[in-house]
mmCIF entry with sequence, helices, sheets and N, C-alpha, C, O atoms, coordinates in Angstrom:
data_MODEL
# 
_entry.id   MODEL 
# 
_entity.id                         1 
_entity.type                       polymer 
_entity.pdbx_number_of_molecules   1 
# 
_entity_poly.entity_id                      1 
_entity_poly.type                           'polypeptide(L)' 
_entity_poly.nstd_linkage                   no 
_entity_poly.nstd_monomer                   no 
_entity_poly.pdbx_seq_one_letter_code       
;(UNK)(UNK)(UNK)(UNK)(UNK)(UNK)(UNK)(UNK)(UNK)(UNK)(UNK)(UNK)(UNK)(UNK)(UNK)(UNK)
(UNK)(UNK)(UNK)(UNK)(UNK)(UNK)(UNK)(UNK)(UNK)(UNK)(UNK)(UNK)(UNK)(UNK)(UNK)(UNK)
(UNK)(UNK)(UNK)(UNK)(UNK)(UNK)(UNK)(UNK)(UNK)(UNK)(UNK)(UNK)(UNK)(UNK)(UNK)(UNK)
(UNK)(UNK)(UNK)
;
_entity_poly.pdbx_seq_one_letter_code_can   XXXXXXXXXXXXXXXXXXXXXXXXXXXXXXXXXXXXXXXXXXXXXXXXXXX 
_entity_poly.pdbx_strand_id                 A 
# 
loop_
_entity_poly_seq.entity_id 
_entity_poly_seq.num 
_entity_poly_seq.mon_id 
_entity_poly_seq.hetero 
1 1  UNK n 
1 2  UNK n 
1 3  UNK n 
1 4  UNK n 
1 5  UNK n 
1 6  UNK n 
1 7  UNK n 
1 8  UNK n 
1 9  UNK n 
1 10 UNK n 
1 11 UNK n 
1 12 UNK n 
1 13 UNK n 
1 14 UNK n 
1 15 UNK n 
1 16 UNK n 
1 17 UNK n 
1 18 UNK n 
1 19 UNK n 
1 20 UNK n 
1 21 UNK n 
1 22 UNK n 
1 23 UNK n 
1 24 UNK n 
1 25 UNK n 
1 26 UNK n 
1 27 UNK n 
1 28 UNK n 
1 29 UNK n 
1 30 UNK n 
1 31 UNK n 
1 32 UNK n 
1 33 UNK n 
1 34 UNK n 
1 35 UNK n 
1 36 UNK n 
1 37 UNK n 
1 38 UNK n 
1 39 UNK n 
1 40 UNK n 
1 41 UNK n 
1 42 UNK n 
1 43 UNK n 
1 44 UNK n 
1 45 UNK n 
1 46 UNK n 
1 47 UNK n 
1 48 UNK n 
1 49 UNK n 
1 50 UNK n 
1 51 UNK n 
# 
_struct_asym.id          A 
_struct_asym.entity_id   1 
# 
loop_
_struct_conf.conf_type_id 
_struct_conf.id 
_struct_conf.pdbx_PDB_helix_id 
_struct_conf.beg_label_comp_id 
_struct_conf.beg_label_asym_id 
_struct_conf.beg_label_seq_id 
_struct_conf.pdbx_beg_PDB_ins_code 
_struct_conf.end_label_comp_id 
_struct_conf.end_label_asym_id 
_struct_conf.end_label_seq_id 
_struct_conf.pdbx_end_PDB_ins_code 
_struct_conf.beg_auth_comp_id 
_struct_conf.beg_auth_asym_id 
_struct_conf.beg_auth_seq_id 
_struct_conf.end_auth_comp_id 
_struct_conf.end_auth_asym_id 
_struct_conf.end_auth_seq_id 
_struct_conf.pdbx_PDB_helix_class 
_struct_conf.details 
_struct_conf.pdbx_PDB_helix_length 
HELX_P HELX_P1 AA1 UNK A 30 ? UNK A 33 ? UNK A 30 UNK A 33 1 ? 4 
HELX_P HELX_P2 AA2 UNK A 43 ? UNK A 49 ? UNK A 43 UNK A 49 1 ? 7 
# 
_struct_conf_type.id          HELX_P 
_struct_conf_type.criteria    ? 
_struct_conf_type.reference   ? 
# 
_struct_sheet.id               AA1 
_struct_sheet.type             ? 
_struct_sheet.number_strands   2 
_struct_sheet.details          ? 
# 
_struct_sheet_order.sheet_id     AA1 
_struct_sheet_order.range_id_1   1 
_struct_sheet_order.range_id_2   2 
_struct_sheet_order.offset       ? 
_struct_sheet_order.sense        anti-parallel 
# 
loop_
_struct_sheet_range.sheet_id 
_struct_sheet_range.id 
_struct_sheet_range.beg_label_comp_id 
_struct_sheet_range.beg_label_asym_id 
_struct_sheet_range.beg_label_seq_id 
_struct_sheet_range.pdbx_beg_PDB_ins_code 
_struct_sheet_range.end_label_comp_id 
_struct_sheet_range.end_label_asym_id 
_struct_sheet_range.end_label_seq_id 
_struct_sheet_range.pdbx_end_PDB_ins_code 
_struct_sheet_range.beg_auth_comp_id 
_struct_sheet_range.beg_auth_asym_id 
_struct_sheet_range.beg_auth_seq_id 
_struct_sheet_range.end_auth_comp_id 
_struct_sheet_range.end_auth_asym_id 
_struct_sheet_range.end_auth_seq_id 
AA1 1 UNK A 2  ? UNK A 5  ? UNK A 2  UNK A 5  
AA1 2 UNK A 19 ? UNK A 22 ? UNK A 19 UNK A 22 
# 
loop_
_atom_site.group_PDB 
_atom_site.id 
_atom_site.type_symbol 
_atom_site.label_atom_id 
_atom_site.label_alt_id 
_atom_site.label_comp_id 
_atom_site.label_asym_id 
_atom_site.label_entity_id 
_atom_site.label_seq_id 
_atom_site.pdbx_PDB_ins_code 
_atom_site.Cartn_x 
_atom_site.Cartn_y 
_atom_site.Cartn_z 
_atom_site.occupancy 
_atom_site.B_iso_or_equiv 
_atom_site.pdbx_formal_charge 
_atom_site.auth_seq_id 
_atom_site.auth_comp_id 
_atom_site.auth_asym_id 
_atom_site.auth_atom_id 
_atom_site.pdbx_PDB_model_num 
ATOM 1   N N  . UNK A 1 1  ? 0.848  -1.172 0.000  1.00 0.00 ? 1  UNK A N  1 
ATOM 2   C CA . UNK A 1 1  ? 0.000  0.000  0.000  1.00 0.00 ? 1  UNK A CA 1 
ATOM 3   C C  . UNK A 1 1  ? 0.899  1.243  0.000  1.00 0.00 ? 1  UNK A C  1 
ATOM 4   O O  . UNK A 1 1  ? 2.060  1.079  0.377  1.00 0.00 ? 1  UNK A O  1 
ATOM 5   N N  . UNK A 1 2  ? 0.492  2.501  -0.388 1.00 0.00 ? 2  UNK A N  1 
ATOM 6   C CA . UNK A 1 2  ? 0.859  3.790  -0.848 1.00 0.00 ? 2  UNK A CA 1 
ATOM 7   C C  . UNK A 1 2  ? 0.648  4.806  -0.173 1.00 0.00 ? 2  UNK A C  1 
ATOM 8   O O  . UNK A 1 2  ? -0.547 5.030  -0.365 1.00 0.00 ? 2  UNK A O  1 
ATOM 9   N N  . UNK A 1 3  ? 1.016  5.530  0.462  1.00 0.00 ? 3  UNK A N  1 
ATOM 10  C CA . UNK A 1 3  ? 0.640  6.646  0.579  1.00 0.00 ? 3  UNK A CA 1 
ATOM 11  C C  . UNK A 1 3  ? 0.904  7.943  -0.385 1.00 0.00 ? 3  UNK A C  1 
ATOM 12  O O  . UNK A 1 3  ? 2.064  7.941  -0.796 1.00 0.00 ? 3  UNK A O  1 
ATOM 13  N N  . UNK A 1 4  ? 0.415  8.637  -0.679 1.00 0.00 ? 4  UNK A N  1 
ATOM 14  C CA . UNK A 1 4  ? 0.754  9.531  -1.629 1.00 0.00 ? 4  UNK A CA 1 
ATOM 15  C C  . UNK A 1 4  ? 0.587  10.849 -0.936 1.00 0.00 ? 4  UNK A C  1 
ATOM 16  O O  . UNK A 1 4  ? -0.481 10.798 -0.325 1.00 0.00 ? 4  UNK A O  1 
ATOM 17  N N  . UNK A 1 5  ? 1.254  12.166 -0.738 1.00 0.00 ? 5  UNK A N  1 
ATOM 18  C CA . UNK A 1 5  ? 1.141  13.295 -0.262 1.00 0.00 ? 5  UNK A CA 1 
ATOM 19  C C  . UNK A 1 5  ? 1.501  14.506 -0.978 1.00 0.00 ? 5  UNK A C  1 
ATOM 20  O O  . UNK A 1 5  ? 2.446  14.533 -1.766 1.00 0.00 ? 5  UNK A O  1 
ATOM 21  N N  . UNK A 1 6  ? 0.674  15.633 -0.686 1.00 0.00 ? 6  UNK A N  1 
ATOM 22  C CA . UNK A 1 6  ? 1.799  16.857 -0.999 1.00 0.00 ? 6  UNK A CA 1 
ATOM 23  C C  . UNK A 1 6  ? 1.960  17.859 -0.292 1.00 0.00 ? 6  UNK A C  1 
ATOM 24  O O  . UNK A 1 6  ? 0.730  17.857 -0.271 1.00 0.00 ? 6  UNK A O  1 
ATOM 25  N N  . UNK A 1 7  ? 2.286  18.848 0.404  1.00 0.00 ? 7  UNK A N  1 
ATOM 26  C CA . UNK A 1 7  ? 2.549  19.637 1.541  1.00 0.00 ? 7  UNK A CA 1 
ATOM 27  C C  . UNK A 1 7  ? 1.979  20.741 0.434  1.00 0.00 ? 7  UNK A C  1 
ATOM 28  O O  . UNK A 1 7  ? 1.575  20.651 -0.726 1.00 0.00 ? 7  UNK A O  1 
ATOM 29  N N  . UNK A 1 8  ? 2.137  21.738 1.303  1.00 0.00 ? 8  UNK A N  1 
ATOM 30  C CA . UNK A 1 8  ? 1.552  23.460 1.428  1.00 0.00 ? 8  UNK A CA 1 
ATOM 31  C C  . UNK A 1 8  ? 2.322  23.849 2.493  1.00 0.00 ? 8  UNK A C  1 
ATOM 32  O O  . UNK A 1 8  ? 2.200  23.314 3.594  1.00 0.00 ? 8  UNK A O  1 
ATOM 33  N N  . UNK A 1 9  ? 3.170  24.805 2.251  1.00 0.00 ? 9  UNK A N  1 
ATOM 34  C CA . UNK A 1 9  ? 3.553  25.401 3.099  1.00 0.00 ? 9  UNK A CA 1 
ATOM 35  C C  . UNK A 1 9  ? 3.074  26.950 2.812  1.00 0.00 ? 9  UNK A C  1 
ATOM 36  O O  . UNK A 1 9  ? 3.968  27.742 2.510  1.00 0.00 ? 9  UNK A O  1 
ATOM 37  N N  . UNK A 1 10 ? 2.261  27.240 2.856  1.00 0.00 ? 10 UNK A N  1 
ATOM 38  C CA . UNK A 1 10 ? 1.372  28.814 2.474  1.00 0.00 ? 10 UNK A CA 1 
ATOM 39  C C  . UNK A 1 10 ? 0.069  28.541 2.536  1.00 0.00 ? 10 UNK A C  1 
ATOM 40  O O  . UNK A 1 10 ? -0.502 29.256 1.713  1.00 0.00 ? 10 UNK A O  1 
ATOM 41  N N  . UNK A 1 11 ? -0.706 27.835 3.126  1.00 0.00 ? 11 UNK A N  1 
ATOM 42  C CA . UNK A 1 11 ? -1.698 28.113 3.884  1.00 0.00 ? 11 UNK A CA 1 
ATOM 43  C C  . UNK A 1 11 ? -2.673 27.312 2.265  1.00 0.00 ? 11 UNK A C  1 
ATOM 44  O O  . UNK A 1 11 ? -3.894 27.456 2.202  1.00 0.00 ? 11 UNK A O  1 
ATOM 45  N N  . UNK A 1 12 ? -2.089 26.723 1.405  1.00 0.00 ? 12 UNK A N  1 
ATOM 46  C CA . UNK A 1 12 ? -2.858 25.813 0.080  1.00 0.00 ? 12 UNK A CA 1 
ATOM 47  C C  . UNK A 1 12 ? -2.993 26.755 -0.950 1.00 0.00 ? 12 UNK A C  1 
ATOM 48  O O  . UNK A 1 12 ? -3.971 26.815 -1.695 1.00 0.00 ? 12 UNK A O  1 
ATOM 49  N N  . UNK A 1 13 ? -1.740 27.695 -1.005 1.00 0.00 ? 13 UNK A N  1 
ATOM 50  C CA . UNK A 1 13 ? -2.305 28.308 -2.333 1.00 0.00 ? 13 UNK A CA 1 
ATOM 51  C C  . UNK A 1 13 ? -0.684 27.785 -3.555 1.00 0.00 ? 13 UNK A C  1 
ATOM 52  O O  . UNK A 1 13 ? -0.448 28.191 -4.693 1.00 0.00 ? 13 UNK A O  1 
ATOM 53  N N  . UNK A 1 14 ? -0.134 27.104 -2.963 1.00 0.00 ? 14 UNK A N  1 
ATOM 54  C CA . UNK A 1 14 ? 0.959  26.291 -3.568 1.00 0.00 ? 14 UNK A CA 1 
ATOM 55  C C  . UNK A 1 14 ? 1.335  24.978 -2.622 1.00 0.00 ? 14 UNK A C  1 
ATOM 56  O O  . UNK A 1 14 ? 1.102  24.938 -1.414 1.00 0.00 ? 14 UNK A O  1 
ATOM 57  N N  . UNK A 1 15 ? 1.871  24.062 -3.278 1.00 0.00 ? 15 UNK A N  1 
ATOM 58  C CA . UNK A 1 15 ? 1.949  22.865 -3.323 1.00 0.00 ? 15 UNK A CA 1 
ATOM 59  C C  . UNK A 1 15 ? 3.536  22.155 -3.595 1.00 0.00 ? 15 UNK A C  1 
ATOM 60  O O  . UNK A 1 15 ? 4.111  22.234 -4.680 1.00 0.00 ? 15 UNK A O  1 
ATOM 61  N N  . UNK A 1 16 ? 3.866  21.745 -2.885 1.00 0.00 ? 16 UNK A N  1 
ATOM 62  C CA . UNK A 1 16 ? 5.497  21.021 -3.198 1.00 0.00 ? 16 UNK A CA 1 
ATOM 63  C C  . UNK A 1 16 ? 5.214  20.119 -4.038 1.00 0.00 ? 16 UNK A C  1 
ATOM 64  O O  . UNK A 1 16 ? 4.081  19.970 -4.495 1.00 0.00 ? 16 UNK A O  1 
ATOM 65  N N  . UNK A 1 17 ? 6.261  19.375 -4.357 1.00 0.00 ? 17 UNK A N  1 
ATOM 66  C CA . UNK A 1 17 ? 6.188  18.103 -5.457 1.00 0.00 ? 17 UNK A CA 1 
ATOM 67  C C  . UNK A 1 17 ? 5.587  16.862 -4.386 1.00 0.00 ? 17 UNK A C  1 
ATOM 68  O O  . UNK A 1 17 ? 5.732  16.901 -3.164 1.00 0.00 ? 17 UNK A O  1 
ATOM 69  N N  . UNK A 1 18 ? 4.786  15.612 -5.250 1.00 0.00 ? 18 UNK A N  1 
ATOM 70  C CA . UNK A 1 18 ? 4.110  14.666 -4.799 1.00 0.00 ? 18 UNK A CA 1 
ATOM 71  C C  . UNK A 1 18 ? 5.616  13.722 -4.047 1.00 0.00 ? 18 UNK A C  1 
ATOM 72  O O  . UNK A 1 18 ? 6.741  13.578 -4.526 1.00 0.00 ? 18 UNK A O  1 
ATOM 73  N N  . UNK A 1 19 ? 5.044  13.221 -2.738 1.00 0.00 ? 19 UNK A N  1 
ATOM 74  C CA . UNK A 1 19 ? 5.725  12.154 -2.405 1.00 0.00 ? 19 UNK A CA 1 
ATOM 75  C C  . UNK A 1 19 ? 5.125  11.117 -1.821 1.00 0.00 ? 19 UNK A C  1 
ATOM 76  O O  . UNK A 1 19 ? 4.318  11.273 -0.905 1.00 0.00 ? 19 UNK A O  1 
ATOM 77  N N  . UNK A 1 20 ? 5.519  9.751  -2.379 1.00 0.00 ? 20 UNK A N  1 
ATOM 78  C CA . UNK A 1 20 ? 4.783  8.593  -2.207 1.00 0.00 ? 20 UNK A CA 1 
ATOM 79  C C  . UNK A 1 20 ? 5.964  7.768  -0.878 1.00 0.00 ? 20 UNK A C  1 
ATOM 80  O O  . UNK A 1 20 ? 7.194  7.717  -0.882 1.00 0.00 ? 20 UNK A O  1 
ATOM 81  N N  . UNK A 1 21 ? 4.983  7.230  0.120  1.00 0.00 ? 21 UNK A N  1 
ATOM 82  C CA . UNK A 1 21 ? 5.385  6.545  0.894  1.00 0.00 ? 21 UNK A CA 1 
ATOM 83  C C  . UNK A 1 21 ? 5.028  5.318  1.149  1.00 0.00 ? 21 UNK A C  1 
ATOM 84  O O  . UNK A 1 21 ? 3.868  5.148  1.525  1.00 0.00 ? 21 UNK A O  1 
ATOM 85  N N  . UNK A 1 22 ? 5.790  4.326  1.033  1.00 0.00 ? 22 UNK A N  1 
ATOM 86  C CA . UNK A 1 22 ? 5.103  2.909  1.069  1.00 0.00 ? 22 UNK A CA 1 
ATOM 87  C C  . UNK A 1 22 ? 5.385  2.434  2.317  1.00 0.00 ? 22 UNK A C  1 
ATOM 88  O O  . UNK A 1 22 ? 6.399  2.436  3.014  1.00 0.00 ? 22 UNK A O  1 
ATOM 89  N N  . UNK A 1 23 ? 3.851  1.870  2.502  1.00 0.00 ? 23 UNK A N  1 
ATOM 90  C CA . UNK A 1 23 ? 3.185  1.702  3.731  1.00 0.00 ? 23 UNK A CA 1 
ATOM 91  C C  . UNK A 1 23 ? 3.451  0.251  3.884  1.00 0.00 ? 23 UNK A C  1 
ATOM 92  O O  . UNK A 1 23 ? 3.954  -0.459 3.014  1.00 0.00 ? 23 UNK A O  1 
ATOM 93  N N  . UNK A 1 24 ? 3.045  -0.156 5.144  1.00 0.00 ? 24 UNK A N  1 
ATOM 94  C CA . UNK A 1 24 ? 2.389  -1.672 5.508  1.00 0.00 ? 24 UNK A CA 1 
ATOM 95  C C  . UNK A 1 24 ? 2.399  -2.360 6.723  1.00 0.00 ? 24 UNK A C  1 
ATOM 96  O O  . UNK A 1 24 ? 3.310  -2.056 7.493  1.00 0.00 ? 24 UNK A O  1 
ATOM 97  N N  . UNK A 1 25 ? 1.657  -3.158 7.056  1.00 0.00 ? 25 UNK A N  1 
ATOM 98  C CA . UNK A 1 25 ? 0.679  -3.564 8.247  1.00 0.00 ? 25 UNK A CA 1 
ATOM 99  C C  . UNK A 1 25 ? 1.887  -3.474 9.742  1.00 0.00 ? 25 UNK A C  1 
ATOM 100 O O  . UNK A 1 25 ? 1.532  -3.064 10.847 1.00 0.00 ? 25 UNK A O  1 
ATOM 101 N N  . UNK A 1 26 ? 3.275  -3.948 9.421  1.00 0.00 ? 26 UNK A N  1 
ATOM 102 C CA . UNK A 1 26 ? 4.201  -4.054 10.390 1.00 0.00 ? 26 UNK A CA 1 
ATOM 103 C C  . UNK A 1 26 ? 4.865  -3.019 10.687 1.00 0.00 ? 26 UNK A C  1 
ATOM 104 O O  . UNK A 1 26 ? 5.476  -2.946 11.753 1.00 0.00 ? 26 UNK A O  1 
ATOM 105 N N  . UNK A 1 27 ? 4.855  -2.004 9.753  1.00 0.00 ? 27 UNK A N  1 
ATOM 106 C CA . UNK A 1 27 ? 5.914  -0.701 10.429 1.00 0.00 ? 27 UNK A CA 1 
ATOM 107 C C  . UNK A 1 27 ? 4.935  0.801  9.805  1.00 0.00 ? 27 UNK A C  1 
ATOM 108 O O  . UNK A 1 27 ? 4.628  1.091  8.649  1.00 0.00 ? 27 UNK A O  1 
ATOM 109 N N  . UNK A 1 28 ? 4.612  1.614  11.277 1.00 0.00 ? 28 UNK A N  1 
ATOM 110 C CA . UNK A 1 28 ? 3.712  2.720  10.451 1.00 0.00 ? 28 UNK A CA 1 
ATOM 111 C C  . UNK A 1 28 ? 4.322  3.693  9.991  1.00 0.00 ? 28 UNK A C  1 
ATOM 112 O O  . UNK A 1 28 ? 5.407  3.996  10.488 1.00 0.00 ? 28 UNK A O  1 
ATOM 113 N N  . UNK A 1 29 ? 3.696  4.543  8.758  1.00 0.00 ? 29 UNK A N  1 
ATOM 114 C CA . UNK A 1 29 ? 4.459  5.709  8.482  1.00 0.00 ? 29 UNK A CA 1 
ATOM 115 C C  . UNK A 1 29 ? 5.185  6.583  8.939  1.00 0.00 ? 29 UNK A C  1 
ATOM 116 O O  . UNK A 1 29 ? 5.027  6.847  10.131 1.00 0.00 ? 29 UNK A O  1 
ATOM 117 N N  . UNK A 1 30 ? 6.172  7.296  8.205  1.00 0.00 ? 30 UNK A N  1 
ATOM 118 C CA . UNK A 1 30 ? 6.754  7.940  9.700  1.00 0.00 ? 30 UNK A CA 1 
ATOM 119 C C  . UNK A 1 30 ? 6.589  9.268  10.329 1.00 0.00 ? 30 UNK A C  1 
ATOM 120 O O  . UNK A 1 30 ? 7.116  9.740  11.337 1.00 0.00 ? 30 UNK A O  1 
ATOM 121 N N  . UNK A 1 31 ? 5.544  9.867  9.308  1.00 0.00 ? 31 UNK A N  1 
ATOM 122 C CA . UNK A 1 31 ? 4.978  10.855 10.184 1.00 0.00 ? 31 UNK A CA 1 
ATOM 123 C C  . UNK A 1 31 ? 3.865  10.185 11.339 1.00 0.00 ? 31 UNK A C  1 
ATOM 124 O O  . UNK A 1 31 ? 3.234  11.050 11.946 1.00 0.00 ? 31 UNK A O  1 
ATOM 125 N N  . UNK A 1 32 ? 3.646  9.188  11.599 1.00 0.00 ? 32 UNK A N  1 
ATOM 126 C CA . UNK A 1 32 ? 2.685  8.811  12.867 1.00 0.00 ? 32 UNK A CA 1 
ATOM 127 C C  . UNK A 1 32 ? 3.860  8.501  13.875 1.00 0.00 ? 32 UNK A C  1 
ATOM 128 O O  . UNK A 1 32 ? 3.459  8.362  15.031 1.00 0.00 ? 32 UNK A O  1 
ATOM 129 N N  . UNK A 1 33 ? 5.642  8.318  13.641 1.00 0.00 ? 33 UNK A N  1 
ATOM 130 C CA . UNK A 1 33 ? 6.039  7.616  14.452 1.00 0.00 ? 33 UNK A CA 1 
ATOM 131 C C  . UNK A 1 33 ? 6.576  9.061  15.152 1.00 0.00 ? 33 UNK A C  1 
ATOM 132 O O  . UNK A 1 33 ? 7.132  8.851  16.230 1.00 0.00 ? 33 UNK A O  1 
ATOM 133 N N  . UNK A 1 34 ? 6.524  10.393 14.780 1.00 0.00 ? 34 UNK A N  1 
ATOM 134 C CA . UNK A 1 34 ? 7.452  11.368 14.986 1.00 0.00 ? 34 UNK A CA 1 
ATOM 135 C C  . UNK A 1 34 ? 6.134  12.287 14.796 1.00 0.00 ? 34 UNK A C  1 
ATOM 136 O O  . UNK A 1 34 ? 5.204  12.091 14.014 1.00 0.00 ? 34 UNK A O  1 
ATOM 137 N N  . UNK A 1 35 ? 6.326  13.471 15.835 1.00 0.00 ? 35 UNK A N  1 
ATOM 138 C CA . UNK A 1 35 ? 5.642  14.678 14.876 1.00 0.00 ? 35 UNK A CA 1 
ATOM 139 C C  . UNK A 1 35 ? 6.615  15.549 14.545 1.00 0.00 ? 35 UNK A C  1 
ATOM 140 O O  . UNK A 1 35 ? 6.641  16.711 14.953 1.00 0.00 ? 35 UNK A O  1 
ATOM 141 N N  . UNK A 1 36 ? 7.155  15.223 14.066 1.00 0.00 ? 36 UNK A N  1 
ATOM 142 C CA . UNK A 1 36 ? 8.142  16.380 13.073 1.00 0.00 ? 36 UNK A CA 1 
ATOM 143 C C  . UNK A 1 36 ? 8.057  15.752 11.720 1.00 0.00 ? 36 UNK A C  1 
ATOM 144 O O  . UNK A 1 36 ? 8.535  14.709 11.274 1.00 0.00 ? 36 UNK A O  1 
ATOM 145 N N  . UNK A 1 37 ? 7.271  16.736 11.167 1.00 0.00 ? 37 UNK A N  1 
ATOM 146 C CA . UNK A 1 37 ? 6.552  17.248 9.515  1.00 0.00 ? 37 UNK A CA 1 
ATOM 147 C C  . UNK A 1 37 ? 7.274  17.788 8.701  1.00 0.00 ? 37 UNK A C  1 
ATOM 148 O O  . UNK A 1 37 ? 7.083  18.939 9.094  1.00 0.00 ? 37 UNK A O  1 
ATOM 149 N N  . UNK A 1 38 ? 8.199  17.939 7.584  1.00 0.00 ? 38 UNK A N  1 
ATOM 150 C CA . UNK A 1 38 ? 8.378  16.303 7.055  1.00 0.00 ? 38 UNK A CA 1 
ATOM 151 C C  . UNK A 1 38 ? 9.488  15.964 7.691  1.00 0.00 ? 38 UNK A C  1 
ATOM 152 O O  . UNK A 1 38 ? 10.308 16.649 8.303  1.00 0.00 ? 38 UNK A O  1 
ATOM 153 N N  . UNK A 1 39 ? 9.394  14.364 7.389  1.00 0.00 ? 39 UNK A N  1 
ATOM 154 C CA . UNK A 1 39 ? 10.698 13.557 8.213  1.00 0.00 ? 39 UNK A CA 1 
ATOM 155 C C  . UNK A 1 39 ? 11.733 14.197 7.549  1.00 0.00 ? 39 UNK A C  1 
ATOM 156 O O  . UNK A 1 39 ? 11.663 14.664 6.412  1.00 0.00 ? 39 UNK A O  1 
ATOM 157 N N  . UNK A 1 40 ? 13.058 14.210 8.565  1.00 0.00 ? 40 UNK A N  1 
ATOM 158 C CA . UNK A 1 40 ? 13.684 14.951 8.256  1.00 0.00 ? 40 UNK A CA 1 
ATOM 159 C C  . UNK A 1 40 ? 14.542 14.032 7.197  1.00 0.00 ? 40 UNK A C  1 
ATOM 160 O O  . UNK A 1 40 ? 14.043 12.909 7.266  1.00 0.00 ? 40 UNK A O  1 
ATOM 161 N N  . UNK A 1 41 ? 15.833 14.027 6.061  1.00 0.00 ? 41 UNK A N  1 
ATOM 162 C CA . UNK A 1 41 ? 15.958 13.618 5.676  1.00 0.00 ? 41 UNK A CA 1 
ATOM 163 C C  . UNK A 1 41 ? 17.632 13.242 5.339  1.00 0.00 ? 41 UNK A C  1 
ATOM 164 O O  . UNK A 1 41 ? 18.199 12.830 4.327  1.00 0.00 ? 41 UNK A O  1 
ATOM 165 N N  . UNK A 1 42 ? 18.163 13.649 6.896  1.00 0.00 ? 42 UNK A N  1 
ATOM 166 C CA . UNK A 1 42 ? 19.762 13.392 6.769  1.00 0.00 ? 42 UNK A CA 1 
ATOM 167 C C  . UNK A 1 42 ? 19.957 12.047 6.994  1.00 0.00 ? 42 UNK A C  1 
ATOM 168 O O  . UNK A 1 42 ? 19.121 11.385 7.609  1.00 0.00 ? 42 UNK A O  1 
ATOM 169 N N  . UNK A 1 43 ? 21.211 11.468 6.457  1.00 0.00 ? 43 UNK A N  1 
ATOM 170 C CA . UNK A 1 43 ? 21.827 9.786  6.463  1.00 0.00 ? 43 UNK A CA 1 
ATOM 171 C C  . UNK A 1 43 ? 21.260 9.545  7.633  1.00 0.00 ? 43 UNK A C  1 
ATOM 172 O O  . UNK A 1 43 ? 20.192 8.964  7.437  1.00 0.00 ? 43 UNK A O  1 
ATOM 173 N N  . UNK A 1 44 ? 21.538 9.772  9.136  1.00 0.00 ? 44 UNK A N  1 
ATOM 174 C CA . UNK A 1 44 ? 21.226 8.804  10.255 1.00 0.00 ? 44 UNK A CA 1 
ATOM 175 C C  . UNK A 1 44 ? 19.838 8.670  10.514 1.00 0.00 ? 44 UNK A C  1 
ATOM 176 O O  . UNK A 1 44 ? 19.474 7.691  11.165 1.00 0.00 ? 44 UNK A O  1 
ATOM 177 N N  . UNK A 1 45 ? 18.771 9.725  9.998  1.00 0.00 ? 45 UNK A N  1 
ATOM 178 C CA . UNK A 1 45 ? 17.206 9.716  10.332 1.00 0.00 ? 45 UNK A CA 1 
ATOM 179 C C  . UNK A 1 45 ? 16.934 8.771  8.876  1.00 0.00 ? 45 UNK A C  1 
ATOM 180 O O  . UNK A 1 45 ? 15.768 8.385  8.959  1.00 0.00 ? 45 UNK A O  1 
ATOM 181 N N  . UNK A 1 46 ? 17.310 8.458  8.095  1.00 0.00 ? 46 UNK A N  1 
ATOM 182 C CA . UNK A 1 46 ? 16.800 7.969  6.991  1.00 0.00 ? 46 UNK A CA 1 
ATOM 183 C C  . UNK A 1 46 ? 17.283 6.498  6.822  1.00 0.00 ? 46 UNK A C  1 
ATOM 184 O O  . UNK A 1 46 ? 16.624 5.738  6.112  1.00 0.00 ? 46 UNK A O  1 
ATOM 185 N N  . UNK A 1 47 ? 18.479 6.049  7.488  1.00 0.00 ? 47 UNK A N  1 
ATOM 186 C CA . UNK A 1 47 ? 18.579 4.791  7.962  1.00 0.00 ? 47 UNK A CA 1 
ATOM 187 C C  . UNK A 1 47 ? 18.019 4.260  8.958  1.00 0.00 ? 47 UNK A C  1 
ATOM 188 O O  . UNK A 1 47 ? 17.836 3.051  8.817  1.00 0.00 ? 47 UNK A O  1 
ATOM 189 N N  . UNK A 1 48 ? 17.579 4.816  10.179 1.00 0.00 ? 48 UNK A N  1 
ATOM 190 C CA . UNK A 1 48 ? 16.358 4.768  11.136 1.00 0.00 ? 48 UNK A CA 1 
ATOM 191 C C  . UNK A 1 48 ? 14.886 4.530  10.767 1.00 0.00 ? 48 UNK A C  1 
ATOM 192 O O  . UNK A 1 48 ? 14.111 3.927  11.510 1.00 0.00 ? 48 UNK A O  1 
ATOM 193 N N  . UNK A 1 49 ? 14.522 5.088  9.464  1.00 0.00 ? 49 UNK A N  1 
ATOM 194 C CA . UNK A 1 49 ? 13.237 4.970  8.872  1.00 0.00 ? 49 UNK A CA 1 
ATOM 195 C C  . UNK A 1 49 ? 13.066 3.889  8.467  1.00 0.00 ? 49 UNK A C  1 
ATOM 196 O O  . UNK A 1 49 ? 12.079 3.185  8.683  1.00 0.00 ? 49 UNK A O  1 
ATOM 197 N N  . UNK A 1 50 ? 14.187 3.576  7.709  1.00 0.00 ? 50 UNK A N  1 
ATOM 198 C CA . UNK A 1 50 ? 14.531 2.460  6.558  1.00 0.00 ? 50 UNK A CA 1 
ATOM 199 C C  . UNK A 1 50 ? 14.668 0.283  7.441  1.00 0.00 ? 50 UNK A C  1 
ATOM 200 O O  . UNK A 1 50 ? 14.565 -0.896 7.102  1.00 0.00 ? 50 UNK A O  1 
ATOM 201 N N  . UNK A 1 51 ? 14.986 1.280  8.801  1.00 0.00 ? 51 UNK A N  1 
ATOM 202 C CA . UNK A 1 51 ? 14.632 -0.402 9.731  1.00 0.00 ? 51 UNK A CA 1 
ATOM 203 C C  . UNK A 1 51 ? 13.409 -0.972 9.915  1.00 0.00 ? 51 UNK A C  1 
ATOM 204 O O  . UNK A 1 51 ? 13.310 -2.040 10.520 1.00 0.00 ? 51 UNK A O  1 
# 
């Protein structure tokens, strides 16, 4: 399964590029595991995601 998203950072009158996150039943997305919006995306947080 997929998640598909796109942010607004201006209140929805523009739109970042689409990003798809693949989901599934054993590990949840990782904005539910963190609230920090978007995950951040340096080597050690992105090998952390990736377990």
């Amino acid at each position: 399964m997929n998640l598909t998203i796109r942010i607004s950072r201006d209140g929805g009158k523009t739109f970042g590029i689409q990003e798809t996150y693949r989901t599934d039943k054993t590990k949840p997305p990782p904005f539910l595991v963190t609230s920090v919006w978007p995950p951040c995306q340096c080597p050690g947080c992105k090998e952390k995601r990736s377990k």
